[in-house]
C-alpha positions, 0 to 999 in steps of 0.5 A: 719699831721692834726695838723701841718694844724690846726697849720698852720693856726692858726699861719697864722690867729693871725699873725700881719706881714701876714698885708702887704704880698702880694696876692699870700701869702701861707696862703691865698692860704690855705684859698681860696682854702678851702673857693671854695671847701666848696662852691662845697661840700655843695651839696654833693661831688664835681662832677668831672666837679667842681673838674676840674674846682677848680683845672683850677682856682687854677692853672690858678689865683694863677699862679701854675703848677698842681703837686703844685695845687693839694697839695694845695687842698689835704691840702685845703680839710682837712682844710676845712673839720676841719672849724667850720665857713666860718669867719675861711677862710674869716679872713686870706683873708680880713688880705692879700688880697685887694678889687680887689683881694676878689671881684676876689675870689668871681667870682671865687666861683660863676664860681665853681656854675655855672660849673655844671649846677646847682646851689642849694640854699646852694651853693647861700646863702654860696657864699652870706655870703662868700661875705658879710664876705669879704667885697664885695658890694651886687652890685658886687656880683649881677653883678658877679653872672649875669656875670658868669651866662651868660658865661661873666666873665672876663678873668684876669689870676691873683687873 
């Protein structure tokens, strides 16, 4: 099963006609969903309050009923668990998604931060390059992060 994953997303990353797909797009659920749990493991493992809310935000953003979410971050956690590098997620996202959409997925991230608590310095810095390898402005992800860290973040149900 691994290697159908590894597979997968390797065909997803050199694929040219994945260029004009939309947002929803399998691949980019893949990824993102590995991108959020790499930022809620960095600390040790996901507090079940982190599990709850990945699992909220994956259902609620990509528009998917639970049985469907939790495949998709059993599949999420054995692809993030085989990444050498962010840039392995971050490259099939910046080939689907628009600047709307990567400016949401990073809100998203910072909402995983912040929803323990805690937020540690790794979990700061991976959100920081996930950001810059996204192409999302040092001004969005300043305003993201005060966004959510004072409880004010949007309500859009779509990335």
């Amino acid at each position: 099963m691994l290697e159908k994953l590894r597979q997968f997303i390797a065909d997803v990353v050199s694929s040219d006609a994945h260029e004009n797909q939309a947002f929803d797009d399998t691949g980019f659920r893949l990824a993102a969903t590995a991108l959020m749990l790499h930022v809620i493991s960095l600390d040790g493992e996901p507090s079940a309050i982190e599990r709850a809310k990945l699992h909220s935000l994956i259902e609620s953003r990509f528009e998917l009923d639970p049985g469907t979410a939790d495949r998709l971050i059993s599949a999420a956690t054995l692809v993030e668990g085989e990444a050498v590098d962010l840039y392995h997620f971050t490259s099939v996202i910046m080939r689907v998604v628009d600047e709307p959409g990567r400016v949401r997925l990073v809100e998203m991230m910072w909402q995983l931060v912040y929803a323990d608590g805690r937020v540690s310095e790794f979990e700061e810095n991976v959100v920081w390059r996930a950001a810059d390898l996204l192409a999302v402005s040092s001004r969005d992800r300043m305003e993201l992060k005060r966004r959510v860290a004072g409880g004010t973040a949007t309500t859009d149900t779509t990335v």
